[in-house]
N, C-alpha and C positions, 0 to 999 in steps of 0.2 A: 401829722399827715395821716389820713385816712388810706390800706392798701385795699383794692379794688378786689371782691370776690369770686369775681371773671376773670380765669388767665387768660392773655392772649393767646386769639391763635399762632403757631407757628408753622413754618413750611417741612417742620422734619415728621411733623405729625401726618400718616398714610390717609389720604381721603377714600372714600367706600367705594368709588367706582377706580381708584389705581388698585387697592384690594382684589377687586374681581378679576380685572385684569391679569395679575399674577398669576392668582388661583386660575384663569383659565389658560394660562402660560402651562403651567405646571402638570394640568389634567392633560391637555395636549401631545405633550413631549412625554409623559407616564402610559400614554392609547399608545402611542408610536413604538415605546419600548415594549411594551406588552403586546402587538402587535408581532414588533418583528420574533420577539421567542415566539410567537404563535407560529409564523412563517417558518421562520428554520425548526423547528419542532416536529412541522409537516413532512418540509423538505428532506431530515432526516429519516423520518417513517415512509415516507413515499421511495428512496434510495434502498432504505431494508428490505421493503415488500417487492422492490425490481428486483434486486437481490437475488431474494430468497424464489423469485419466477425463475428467475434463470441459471441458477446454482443453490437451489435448497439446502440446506444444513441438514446433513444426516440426522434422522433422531439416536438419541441415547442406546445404544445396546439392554434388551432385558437383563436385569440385575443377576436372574437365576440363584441366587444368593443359597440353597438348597441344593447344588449340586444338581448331578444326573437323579432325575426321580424314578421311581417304579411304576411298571407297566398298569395303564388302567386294567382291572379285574375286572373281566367278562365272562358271565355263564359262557357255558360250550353255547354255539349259534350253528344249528343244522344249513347240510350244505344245502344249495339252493340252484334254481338255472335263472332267477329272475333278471331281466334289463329294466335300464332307466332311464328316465327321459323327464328333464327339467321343465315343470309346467306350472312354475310360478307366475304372480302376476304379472312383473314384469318380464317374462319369459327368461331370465336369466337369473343367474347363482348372486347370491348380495354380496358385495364388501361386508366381512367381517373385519373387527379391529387385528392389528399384527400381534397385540398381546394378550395376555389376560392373568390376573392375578392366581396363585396357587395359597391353600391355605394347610398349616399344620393341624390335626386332627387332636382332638384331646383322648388323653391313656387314662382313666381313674386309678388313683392308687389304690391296693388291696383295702379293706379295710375287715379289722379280725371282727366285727361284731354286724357283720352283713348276713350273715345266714339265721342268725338268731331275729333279725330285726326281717328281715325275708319271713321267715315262719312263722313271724306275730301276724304280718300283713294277708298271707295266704290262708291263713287257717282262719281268719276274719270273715272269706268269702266262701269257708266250708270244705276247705282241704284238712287234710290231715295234718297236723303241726308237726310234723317228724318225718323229713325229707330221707330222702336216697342221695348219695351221695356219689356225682359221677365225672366229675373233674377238680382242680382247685377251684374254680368255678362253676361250674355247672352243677345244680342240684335239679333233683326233680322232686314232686308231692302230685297223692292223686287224690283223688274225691272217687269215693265208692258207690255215692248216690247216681242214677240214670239222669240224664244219659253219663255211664265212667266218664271222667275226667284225665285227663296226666296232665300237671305245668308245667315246665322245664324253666328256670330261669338261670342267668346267667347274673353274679349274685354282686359283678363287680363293672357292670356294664347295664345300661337299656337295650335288652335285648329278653322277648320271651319266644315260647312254642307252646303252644295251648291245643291238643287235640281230645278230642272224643270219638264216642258211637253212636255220634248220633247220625248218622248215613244209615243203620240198621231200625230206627225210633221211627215208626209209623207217624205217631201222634206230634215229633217236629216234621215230619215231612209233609205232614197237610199244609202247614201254614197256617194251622188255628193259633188267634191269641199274635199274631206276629203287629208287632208296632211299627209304624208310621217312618219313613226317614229321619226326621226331625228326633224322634222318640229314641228312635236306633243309636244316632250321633252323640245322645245325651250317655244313654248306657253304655257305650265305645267308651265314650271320655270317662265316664265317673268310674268304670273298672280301669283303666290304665292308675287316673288320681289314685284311685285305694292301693295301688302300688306304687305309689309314688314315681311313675314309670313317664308320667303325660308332659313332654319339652315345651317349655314356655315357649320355644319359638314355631308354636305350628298357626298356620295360613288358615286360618276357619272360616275363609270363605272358599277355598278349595278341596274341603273336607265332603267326600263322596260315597254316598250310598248306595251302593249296588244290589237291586234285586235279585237275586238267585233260586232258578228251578232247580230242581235233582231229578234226574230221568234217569233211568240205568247205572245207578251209582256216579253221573260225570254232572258236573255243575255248571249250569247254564244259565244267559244271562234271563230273567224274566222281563216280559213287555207292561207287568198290570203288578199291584201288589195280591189283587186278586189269583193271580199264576203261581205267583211267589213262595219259595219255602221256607229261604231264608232270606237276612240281609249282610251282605258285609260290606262293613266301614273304613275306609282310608284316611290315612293323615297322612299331610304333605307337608313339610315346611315351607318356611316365606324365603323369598327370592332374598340372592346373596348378592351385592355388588349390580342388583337390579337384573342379574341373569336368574331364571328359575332352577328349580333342583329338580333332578331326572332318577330315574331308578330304574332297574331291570328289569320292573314290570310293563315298561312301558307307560303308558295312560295312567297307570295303576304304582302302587309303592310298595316299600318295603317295613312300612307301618297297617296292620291290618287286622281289624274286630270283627267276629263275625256273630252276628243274634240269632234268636231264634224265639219264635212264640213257643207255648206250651200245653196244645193241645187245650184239652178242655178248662185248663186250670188259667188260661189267658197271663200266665205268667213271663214276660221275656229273660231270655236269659242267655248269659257267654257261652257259645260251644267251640270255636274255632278263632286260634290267631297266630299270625306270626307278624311277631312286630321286633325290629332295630333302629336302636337310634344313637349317633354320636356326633359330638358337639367340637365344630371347627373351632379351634382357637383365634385368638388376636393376629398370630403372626402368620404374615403372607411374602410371599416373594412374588414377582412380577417374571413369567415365560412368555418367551417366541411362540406363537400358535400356529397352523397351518391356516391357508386360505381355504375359503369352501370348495375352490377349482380342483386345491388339492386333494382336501376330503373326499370330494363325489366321486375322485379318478380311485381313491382307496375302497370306496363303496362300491366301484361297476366291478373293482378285482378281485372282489371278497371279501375285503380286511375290515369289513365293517359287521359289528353285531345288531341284529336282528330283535330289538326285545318286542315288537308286534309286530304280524302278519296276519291279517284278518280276510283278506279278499283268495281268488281261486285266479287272477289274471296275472301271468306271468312275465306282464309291463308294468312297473311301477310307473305312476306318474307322479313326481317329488311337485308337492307345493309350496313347503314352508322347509326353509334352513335359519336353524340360530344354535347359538354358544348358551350353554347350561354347564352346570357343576351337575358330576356321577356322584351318586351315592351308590356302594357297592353290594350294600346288605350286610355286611359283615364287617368285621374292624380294619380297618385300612389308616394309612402312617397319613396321606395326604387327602386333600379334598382338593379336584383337578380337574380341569374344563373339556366337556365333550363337544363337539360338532352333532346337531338333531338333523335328522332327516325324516319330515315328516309327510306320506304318499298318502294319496287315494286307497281304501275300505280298510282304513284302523294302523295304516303302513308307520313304523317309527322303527329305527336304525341311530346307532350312534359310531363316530369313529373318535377314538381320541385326539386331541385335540392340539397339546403339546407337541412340539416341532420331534423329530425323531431323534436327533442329535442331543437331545435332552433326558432322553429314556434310558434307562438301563438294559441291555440287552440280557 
């Protein structure tokens, strides 16, 4: 008997079109389920957000994790009789956020071979290598050559004082030999670098050059570099948490080179600086802030400091308010958010920012 190399067909075997069927059984009833979690998915999201319309969830309490903080440090601010009148664009004060982060300031620890490594560096650019001794900290060296020199640094921190005579130097007060902005910003930086003094985090496209007259011993700003006697240079750092950093000078900071040409010898060179600088640490806490409503009501009663005043009209008119971090000029434990007020001819005002219940009295 020969078997046949064709099975037969049999009825248990699926034909191609009960197959699809299935399979379209199956997609079916897979849309509907995936469907309905789409539906109640919604339904559930749509129930949270009427919710949260009509009985919102309190946010979080700030963490304050740092205790009562210390008072922001404000120069004295001269009294004043000025009023003020909100003339921003939208004619009213902005929602500021309810909080804003605080950061711990960093301490350098002493180190015993900072005056020796100070005196390499100073005597490099023609000081005298054999300081005066004026705190655990603070030394000074001078340069005998004109215009005198004195440095003062502070041997365990970014902090200097750089003064001369040159307010009495004919030949800087012309403005002969005085270099370019661009020139100026170079020799600002490249004297900090030889002291190793220059913070990796400064904002260089904020870095500004001020032309400077001298008229009767008082320094003014000049309109030409043609007018010009000298130049000083500012450094700013770059924005923290996307808020900018503020200083007591206002416009101006508490990083500052000042050049000068050199008469006929066209030689530029550092006459003048006071520069501080200290470095916020990683660790932040989260504070309560006050509203701008509340600031402005602390700005019309006084409590606010004044770092410019530029105009002679005894209306301020506010156009820009926002939230920045104070640098103080000096060493300070925290790095802490101010309230800016910033008016018509050069007007800038700060209050702190911190709720008061936070402050140490």
């Amino acid at each position: 008997l020969h078997c046949s190399q064709n099975l037969p067909y049999t009825q248990d075997m699926p034909t191609l079109s009960v197959v699809k069927v299935e399979f379209t059984t199956v997609a079916k009833w897979l849309g509907i389920i995936i469907a309905v979690f789409i539906g109640l998915f919604l339904i559930v999201k749509t129930l949270i957000f009427i919710k949260e319309a009509i009985s919102p969830t309190p946010p979080k309490p700030p963490e304050a994790k740092f205790g009562k903080l210390p008072e922001v440090l404000f120069p004295q601010s001269p009294k004043n009789n000025l009023t003020y009148k909100v003339d921003t664009i939208t004619g009213d004060l902005p929602n500021l956020p309810d909080r804003s982060k605080v950061y711990k300031m960093v301490h350098p620890e002493p180190n015993l071979l900072a005056v020796q490594r100070a005196s390499e560096k100073v005597a490099s650019l023609g000081f005298s290598p054999k300081p005066e001794q004026i705190s655990d900290i603070f030394y000074r060296w001078k340069r005998e050559e004109a215009p005198f020199q004195i440095l003062t640094l502070n041997v365990n921190q970014a902090q200097l004082n750089l003064s001369s005579s040159f307010i009495q130097d004919k030949d800087i007060l012309s403005g002969q030999g005085l270099p370019g902005k661009d020139d100026a910003i170079s020799i600002a930086t490249g004297f900090l670098q030889s002291l190793e003094l220059y913070p990796n985090d400064i904002d260089e496209q904020k870095t500004l050059a001020k032309l400077i007259r001298v008229e009767n011993g008082s320094l003014l700003d000049a309109s030409s570099i043609s007018s010009a006697s000298i130049i000083s240079v500012y450094f700013f750092s770059k924005d923290k948490d996307n808020m900018p950093i503020v200083y007591p000078q206002g416009k101006r900071s508490s990083m500052n080179i000042t050049i000068s040409g050199r008469g006929s010898e066209s030689t530029p060179q550092i006459i003048d600086g006071r520069f501080f600088y200290q470095k916020p640490t990683g660790q932040s806490s989260v504070y309560g802030i006050k509203t701008a409503a509340e600031a402005f009501d602390e700005l019309k009663k006084g409590g606010a400091y004044i770092a410019s005043l530029g105009g002679i009209s005894r209306e301020v008119l506010i156009k820009n308010v926002y939230l920045a971090y104070y640098v103080e000029g000096q060493e300070q434990d925290f790095l802490m958010p101010v309230i800016v007020f910033e008016g018509n001819d050069g007007f800038v005002a700060y209050v702190s920012a911190v709720k008061d219940e936070m402050i140490r009295n």
